[in-house]
mmCIF file of the N, C-alpha and C atoms, coordinates in Angstrom:
data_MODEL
# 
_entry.id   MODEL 
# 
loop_
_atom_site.group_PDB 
_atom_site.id 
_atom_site.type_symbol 
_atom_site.label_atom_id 
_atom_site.label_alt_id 
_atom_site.label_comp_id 
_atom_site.label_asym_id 
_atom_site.label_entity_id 
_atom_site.label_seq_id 
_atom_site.pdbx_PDB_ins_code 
_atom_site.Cartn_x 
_atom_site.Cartn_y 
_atom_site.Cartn_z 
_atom_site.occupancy 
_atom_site.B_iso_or_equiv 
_atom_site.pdbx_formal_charge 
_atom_site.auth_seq_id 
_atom_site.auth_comp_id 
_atom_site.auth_asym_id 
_atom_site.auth_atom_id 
_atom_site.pdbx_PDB_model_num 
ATOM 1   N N  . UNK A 1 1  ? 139.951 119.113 82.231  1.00 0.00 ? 1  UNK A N  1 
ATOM 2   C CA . UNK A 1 1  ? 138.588 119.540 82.502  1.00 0.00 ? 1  UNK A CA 1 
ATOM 3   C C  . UNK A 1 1  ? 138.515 121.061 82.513  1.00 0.00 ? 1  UNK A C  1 
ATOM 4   N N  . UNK A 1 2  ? 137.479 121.719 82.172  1.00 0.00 ? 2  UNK A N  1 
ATOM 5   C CA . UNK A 1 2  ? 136.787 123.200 81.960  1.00 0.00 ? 2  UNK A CA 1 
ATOM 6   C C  . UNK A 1 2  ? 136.527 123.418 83.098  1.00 0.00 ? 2  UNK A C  1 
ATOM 7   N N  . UNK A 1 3  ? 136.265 124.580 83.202  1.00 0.00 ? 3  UNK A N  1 
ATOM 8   C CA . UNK A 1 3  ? 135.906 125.312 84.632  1.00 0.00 ? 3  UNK A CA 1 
ATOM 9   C C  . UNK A 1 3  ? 134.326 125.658 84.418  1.00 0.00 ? 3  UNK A C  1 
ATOM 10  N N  . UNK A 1 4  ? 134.128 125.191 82.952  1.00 0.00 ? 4  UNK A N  1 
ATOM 11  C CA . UNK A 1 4  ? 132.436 125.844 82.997  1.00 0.00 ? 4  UNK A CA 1 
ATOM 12  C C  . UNK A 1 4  ? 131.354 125.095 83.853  1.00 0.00 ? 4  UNK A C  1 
ATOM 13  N N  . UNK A 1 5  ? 130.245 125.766 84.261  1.00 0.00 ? 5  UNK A N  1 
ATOM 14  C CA . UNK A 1 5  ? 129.575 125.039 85.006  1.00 0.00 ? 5  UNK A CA 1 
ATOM 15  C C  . UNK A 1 5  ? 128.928 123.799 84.248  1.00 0.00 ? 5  UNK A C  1 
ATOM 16  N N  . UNK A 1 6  ? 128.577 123.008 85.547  1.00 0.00 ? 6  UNK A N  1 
ATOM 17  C CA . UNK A 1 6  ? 128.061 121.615 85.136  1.00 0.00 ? 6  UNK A CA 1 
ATOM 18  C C  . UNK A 1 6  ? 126.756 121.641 84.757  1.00 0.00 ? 6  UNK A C  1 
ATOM 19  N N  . UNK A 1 7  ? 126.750 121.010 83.371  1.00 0.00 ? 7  UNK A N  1 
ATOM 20  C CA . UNK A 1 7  ? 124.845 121.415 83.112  1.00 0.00 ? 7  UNK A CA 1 
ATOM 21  C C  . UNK A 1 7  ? 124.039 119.947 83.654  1.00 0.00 ? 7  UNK A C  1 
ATOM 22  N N  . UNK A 1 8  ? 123.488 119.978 84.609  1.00 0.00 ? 8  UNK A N  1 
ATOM 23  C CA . UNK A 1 8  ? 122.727 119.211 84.869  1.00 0.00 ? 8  UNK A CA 1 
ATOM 24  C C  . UNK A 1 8  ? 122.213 118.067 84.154  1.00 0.00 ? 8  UNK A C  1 
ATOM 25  N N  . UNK A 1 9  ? 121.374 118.547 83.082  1.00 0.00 ? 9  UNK A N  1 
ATOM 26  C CA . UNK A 1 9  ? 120.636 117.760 82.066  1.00 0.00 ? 9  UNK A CA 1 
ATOM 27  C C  . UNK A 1 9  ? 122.032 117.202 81.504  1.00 0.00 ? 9  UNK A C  1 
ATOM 28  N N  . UNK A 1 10 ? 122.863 117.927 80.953  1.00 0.00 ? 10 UNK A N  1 
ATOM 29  C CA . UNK A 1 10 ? 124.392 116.870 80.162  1.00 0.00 ? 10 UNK A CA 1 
ATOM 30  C C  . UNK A 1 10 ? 124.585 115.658 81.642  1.00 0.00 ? 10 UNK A C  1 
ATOM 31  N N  . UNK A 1 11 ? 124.697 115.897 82.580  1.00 0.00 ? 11 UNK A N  1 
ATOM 32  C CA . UNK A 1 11 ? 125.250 115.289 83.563  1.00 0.00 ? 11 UNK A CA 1 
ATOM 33  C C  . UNK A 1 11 ? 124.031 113.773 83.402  1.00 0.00 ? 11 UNK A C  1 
ATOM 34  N N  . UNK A 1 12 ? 123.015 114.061 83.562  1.00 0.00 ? 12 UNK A N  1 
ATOM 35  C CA . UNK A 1 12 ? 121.881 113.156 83.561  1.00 0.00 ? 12 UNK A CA 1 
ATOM 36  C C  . UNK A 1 12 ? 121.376 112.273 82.388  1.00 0.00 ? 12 UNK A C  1 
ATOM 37  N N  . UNK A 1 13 ? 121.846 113.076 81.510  1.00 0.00 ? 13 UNK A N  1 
ATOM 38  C CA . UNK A 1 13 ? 121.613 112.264 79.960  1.00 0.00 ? 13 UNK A CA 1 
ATOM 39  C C  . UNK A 1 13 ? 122.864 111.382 79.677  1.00 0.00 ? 13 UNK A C  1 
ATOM 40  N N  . UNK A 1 14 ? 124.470 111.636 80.200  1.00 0.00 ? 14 UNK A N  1 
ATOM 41  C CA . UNK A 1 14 ? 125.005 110.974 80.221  1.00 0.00 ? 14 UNK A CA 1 
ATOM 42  C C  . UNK A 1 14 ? 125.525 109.598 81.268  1.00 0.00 ? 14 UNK A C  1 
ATOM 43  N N  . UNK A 1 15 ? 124.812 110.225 82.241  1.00 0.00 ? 15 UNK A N  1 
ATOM 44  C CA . UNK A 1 15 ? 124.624 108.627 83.203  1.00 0.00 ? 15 UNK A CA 1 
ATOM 45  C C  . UNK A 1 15 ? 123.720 107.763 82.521  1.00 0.00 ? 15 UNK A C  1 
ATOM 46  N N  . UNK A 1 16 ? 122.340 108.418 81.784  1.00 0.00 ? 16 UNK A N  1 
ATOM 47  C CA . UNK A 1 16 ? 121.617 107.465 81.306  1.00 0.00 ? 16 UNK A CA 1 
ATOM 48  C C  . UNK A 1 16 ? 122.226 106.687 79.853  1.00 0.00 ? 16 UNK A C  1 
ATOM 49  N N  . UNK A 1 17 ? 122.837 107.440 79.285  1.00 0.00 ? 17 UNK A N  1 
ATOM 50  C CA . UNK A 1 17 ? 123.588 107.004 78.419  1.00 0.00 ? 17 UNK A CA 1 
ATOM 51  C C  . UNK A 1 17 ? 124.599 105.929 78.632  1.00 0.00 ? 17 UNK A C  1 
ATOM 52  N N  . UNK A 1 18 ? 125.270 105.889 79.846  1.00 0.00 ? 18 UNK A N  1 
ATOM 53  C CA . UNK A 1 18 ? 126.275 105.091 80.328  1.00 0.00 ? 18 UNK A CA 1 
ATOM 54  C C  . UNK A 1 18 ? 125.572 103.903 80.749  1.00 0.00 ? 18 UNK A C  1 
ATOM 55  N N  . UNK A 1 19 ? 124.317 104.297 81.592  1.00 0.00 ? 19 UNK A N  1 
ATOM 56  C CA . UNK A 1 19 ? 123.610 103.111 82.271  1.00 0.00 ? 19 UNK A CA 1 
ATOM 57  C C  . UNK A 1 19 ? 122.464 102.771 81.766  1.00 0.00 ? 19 UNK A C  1 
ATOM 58  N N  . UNK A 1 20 ? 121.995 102.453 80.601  1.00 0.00 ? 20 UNK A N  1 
ATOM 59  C CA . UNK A 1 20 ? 120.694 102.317 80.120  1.00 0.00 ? 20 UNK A CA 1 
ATOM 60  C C  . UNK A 1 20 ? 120.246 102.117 80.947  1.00 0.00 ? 20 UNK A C  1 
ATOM 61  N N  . UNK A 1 21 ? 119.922 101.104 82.185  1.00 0.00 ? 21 UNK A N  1 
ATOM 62  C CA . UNK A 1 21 ? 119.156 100.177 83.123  1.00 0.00 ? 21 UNK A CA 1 
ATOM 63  C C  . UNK A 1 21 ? 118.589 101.351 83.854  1.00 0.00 ? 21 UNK A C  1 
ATOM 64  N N  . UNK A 1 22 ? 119.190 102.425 83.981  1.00 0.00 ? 22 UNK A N  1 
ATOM 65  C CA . UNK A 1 22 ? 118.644 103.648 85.140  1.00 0.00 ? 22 UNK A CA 1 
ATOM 66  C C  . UNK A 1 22 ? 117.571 104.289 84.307  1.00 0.00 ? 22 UNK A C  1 
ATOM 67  N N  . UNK A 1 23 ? 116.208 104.480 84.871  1.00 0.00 ? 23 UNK A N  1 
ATOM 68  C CA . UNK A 1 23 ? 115.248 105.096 84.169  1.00 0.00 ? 23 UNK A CA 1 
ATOM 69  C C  . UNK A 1 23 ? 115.613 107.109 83.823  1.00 0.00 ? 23 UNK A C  1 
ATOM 70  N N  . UNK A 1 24 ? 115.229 107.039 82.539  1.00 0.00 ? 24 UNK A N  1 
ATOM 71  C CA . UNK A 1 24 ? 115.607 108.808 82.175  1.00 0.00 ? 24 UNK A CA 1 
ATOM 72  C C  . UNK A 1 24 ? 114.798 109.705 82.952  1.00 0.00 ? 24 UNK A C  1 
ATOM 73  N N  . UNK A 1 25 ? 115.334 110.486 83.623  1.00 0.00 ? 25 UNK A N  1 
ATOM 74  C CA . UNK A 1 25 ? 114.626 111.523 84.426  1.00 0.00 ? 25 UNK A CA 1 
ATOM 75  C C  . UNK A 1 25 ? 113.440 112.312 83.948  1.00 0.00 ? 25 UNK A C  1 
ATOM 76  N N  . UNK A 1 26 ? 112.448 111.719 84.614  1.00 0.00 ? 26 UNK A N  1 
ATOM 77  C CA . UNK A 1 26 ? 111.063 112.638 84.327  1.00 0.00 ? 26 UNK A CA 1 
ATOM 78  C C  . UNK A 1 26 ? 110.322 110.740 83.683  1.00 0.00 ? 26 UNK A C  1 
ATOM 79  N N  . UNK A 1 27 ? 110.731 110.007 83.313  1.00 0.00 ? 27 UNK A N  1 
ATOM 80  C CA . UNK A 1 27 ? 109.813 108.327 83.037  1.00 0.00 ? 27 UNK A CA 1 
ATOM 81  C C  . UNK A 1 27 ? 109.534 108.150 83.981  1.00 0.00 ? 27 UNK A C  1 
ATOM 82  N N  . UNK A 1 28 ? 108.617 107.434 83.892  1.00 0.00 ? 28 UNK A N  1 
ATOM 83  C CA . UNK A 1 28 ? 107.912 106.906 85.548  1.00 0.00 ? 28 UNK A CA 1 
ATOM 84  C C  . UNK A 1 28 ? 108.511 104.877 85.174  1.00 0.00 ? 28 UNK A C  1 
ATOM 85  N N  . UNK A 1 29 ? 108.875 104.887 86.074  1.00 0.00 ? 29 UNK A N  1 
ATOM 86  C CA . UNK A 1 29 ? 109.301 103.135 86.107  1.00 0.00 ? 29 UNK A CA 1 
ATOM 87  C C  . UNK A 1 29 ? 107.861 102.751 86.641  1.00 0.00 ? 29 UNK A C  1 
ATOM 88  N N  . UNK A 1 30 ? 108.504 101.579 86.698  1.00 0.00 ? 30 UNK A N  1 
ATOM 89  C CA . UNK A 1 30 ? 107.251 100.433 87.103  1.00 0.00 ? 30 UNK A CA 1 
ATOM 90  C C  . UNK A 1 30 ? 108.050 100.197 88.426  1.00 0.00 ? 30 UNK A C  1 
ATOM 91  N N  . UNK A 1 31 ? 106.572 100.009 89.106  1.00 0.00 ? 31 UNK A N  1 
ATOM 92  C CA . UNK A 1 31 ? 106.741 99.870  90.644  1.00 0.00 ? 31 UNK A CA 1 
ATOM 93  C C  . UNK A 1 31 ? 107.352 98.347  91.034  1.00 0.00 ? 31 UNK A C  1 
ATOM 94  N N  . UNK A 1 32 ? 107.759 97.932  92.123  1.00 0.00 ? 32 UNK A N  1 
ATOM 95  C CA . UNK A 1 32 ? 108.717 96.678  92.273  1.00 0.00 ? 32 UNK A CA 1 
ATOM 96  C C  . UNK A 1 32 ? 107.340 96.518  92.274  1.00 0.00 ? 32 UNK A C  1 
ATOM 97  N N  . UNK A 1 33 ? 106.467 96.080  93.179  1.00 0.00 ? 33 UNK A N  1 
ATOM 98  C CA . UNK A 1 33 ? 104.943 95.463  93.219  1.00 0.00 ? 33 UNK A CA 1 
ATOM 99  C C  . UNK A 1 33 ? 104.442 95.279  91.742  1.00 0.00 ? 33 UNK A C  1 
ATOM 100 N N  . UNK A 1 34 ? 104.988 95.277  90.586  1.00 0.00 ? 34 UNK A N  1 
ATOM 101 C CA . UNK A 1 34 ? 104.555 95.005  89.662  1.00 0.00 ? 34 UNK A CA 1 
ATOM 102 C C  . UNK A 1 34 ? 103.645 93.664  89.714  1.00 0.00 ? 34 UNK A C  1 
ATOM 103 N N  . UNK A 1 35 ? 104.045 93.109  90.026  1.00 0.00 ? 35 UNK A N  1 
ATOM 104 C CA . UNK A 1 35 ? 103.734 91.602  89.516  1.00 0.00 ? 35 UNK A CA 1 
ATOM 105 C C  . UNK A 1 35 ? 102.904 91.009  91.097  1.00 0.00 ? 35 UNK A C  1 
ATOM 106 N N  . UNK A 1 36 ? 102.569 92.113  91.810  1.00 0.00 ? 36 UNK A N  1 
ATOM 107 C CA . UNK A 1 36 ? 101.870 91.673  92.989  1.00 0.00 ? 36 UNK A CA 1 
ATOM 108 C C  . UNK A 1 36 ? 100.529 91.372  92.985  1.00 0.00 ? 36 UNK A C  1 
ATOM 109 N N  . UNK A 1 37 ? 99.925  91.278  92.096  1.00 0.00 ? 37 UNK A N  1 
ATOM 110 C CA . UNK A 1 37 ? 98.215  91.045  91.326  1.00 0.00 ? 37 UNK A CA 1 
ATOM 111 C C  . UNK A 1 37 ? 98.418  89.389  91.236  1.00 0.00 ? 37 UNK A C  1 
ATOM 112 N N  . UNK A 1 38 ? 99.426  88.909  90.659  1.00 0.00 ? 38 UNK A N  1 
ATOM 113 C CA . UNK A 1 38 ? 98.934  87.599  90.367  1.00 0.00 ? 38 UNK A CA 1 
ATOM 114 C C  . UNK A 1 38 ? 99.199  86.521  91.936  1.00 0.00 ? 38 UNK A C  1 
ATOM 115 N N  . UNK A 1 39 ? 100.189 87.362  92.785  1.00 0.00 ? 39 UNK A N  1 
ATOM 116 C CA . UNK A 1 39 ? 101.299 86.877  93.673  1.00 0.00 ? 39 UNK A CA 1 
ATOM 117 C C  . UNK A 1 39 ? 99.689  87.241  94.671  1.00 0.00 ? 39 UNK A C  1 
ATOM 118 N N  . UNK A 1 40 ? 98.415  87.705  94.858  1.00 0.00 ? 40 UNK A N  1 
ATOM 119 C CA . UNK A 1 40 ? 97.577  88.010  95.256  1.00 0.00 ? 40 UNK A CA 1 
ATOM 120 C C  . UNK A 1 40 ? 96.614  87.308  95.568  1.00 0.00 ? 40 UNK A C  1 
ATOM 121 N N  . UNK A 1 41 ? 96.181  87.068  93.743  1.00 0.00 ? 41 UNK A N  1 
ATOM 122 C CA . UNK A 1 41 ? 95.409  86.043  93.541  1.00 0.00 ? 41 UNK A CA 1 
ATOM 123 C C  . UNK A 1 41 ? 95.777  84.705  94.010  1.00 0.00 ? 41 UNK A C  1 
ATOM 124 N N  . UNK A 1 42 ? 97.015  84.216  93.473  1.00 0.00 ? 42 UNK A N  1 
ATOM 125 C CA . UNK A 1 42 ? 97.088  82.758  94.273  1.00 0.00 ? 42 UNK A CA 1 
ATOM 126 C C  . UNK A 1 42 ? 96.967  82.770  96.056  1.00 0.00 ? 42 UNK A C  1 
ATOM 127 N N  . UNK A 1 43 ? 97.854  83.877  96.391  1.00 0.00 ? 43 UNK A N  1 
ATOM 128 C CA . UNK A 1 43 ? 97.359  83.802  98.279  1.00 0.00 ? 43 UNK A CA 1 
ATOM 129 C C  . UNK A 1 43 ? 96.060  83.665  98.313  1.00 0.00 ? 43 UNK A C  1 
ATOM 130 N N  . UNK A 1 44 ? 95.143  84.300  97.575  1.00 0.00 ? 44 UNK A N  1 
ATOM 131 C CA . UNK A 1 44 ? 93.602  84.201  97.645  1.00 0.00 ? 44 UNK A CA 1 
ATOM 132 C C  . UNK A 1 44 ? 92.886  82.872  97.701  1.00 0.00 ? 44 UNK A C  1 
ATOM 133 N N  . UNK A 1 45 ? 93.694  82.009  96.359  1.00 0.00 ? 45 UNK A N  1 
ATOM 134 C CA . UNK A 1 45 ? 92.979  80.923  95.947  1.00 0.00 ? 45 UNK A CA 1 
ATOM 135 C C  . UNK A 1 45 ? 93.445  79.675  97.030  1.00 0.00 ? 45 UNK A C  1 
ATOM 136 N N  . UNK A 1 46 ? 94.996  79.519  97.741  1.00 0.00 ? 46 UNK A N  1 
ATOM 137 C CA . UNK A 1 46 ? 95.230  78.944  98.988  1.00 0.00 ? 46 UNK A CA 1 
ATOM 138 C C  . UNK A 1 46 ? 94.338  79.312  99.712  1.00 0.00 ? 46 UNK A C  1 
ATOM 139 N N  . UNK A 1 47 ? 94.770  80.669  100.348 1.00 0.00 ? 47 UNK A N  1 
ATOM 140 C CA . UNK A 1 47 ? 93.382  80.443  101.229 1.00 0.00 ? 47 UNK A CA 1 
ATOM 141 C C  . UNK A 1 47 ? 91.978  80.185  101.438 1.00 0.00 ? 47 UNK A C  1 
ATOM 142 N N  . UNK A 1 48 ? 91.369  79.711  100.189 1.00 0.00 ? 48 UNK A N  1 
ATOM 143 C CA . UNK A 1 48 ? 89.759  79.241  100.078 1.00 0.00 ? 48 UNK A CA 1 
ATOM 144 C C  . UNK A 1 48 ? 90.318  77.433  99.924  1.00 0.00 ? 48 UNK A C  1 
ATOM 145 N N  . UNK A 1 49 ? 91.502  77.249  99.198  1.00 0.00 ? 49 UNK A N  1 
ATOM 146 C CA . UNK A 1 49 ? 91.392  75.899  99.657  1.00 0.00 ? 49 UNK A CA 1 
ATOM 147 C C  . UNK A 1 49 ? 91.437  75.467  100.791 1.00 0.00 ? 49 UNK A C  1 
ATOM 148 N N  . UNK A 1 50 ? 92.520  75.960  101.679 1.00 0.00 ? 50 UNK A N  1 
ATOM 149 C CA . UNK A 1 50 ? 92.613  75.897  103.015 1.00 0.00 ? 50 UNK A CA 1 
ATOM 150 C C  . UNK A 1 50 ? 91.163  75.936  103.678 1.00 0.00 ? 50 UNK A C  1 
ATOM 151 N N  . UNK A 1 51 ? 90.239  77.037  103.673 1.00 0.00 ? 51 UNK A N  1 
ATOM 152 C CA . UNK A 1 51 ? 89.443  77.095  104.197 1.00 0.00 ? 51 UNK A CA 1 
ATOM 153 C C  . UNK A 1 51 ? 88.641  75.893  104.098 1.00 0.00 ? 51 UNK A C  1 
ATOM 154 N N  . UNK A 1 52 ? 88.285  75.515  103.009 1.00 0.00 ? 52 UNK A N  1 
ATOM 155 C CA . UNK A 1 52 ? 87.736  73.774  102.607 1.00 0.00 ? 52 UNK A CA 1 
ATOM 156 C C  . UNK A 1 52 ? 87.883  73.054  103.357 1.00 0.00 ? 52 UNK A C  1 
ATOM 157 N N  . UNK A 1 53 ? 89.569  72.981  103.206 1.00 0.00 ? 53 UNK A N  1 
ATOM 158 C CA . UNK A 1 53 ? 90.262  71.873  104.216 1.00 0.00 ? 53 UNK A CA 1 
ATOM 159 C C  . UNK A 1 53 ? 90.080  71.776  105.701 1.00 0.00 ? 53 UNK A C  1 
ATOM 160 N N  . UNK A 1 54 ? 89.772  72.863  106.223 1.00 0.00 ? 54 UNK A N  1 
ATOM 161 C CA . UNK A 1 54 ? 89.478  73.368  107.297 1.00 0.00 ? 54 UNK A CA 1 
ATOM 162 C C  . UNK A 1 54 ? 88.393  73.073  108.168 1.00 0.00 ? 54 UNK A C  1 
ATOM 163 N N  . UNK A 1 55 ? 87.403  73.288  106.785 1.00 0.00 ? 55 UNK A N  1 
ATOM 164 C CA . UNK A 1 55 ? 85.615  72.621  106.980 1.00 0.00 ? 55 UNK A CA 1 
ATOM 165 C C  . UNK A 1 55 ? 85.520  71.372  106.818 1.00 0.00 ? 55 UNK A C  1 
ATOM 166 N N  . UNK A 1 56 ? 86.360  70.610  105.934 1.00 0.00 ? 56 UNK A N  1 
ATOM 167 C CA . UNK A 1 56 ? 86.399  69.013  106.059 1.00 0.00 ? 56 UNK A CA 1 
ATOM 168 C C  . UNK A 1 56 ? 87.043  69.033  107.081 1.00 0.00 ? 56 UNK A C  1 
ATOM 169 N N  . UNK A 1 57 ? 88.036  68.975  107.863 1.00 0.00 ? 57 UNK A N  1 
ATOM 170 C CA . UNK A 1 57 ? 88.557  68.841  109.188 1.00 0.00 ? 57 UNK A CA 1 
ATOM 171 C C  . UNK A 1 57 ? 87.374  68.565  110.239 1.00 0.00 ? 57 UNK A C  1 
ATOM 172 N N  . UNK A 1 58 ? 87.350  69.976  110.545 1.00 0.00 ? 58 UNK A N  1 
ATOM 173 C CA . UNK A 1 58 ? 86.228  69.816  111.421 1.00 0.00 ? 58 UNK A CA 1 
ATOM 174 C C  . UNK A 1 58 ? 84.641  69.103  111.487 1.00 0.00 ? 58 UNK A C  1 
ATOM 175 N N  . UNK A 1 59 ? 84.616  68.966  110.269 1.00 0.00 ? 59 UNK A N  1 
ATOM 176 C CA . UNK A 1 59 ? 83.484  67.739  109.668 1.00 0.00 ? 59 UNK A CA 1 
ATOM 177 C C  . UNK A 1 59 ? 83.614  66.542  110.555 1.00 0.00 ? 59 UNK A C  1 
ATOM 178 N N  . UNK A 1 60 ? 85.070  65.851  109.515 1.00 0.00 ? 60 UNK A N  1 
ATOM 179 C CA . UNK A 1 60 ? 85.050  64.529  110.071 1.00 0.00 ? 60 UNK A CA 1 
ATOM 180 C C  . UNK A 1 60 ? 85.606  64.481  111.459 1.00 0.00 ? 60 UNK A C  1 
ATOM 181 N N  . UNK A 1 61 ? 85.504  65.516  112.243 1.00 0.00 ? 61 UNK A N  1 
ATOM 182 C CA . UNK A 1 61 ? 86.267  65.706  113.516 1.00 0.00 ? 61 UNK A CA 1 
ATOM 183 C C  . UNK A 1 61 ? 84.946  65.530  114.410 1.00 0.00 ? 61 UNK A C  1 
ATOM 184 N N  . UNK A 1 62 ? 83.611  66.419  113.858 1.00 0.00 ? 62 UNK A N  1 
ATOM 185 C CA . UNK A 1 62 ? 82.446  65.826  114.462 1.00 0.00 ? 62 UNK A CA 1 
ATOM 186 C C  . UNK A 1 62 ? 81.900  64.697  113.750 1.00 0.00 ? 62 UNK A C  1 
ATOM 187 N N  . UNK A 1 63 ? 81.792  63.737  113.261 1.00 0.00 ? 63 UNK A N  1 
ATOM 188 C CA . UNK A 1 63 ? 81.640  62.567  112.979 1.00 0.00 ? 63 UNK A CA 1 
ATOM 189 C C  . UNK A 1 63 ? 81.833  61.504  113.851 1.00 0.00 ? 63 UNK A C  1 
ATOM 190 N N  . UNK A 1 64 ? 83.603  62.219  114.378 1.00 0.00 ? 64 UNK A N  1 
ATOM 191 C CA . UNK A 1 64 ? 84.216  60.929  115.309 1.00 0.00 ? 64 UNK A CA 1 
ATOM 192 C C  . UNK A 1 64 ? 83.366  61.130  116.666 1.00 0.00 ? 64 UNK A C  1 
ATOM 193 N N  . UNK A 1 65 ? 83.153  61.834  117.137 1.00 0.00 ? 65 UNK A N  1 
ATOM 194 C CA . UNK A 1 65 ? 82.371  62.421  117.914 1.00 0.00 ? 65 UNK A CA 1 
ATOM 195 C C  . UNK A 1 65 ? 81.302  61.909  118.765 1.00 0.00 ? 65 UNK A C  1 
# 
C-alpha cells in the first residue's frame, strides 16, 4: 500500500462497486415505507368492515331485547 492520501470518492465508488445492493452516494433510495399505501388501504377497508359488523352486532343485540 501507498502512503498517498485516501480519495474519498475512489473509496465510495469502490464499495459501490463491490456492493451493488448499497445505494451510490448522492441517489436517493426508496424509503422502507414503500409499500405502506396499499398495507393502508386494506387496514382501511377492515376497518369499515368491522365497523358493519359492529352495527349488525348491536342491531341484532337490540332485537333480542
Amino acid at each position: 500500500m501507498t502512503d498517498k492520501p485516501v480519495d474519498q470518492d475512489d473509496m465510495t465508488r469502490d464499495m459501490n462497486e463491490s456492493n451493488p445492493e448499497q445505494p451510490v452516494e448522492g441517489e436517493v433510495e426508496q424509503p422502507a415505507e414503500a409499500g405502506q399505501g396499499e398495507e393502508t388501504s386494506e387496514l382501511e377497508t377492515l376497518r369499515a368492515k368491522l365497523a358493519e359488523k359492529d352495527e349488525e352486532v348491536l342491531r341484532m343485540a337490540a332485537e333480542m331485547q
